[in-house]
N, C-alpha and C positions, 0 to 999 in steps of 0.2 A: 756542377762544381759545388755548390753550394749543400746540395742533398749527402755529398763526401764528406763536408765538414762539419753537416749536423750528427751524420751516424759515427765519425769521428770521435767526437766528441762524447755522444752516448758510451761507443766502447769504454772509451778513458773512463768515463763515471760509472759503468759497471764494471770495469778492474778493481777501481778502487776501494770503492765499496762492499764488492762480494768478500773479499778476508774480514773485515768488519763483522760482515752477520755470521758467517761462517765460525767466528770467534766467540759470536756472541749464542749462539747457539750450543757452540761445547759448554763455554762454563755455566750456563744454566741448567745442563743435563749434568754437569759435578757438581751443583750445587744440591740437584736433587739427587741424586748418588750419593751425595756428603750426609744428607739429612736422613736416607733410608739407614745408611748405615750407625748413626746415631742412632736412630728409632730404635731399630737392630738391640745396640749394644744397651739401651735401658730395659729392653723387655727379656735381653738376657739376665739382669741384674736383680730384674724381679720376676721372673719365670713365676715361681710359686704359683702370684697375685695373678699373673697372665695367663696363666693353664685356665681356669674359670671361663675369661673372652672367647678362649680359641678354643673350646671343649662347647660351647656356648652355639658355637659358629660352625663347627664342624663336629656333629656327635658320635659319629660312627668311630672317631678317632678313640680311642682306648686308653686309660689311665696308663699303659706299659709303652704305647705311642710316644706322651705326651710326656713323660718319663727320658726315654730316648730322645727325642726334639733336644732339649736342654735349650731353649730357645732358640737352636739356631734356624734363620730360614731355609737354609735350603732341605735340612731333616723336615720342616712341615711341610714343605712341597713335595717332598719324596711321598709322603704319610698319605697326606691327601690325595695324592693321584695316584697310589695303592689302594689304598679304603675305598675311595669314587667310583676306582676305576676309568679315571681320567687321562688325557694326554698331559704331558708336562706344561706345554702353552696353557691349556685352561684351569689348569692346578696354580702355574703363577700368575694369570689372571685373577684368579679368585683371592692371592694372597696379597696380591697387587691393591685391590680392592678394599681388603682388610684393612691393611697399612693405611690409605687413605683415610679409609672412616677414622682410625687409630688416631693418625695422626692428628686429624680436627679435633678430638678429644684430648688430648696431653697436654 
């Protein structure tokens, strides 16, 4: 009787709890969602100064590439896993990657 109202118990406190992390879990993948897309929309604003990073980083890409891009990401991932010859996963790994270093620098 007793082993029923300790696993009881357990159930109840992992009801509870799981929408908790479950919640806490989405808005910390929009928070970073929220912050690529800001990333995003600065290094649209200054592409210019950005063509340099990403020409830097991936050289096979072509001034008529990075031209076309106009900063948007998913034209660099298109570019790059053309140019590479890569699959799409390791083309947004790679830009995935970027973003990262980018963003410790900003």
């Amino acid at each position: 009787m007793r082993s029923f109202s300790l696993a009881a118990i357990c159930l109840a406190a992992v009801s509870v709890t799981m929408p908790v992390v479950v919640q806490a879990q989405t808005s910390g993948q929009t928070t970073i969602q929220g912050d690529v897309k800001t990333m995003w929309e600065k290094i649209k604003g200054s592409w210019t100064q950005t063509k340099g990073a990403v020409k830097e980083q991936w050289g096979k890409l072509t001034d008529d590439d990075l031209i076309a891009i106009e900063g948007r990401r998913d034209q660099l991932v298109g570019k790059i896993q053309t140019r590479y010859g890569l699959s799409h996963a390791e083309a947004e790994a790679q830009v995935s990657a970027w973003e990262k270093r980018r963003a410790g620098s900003m």
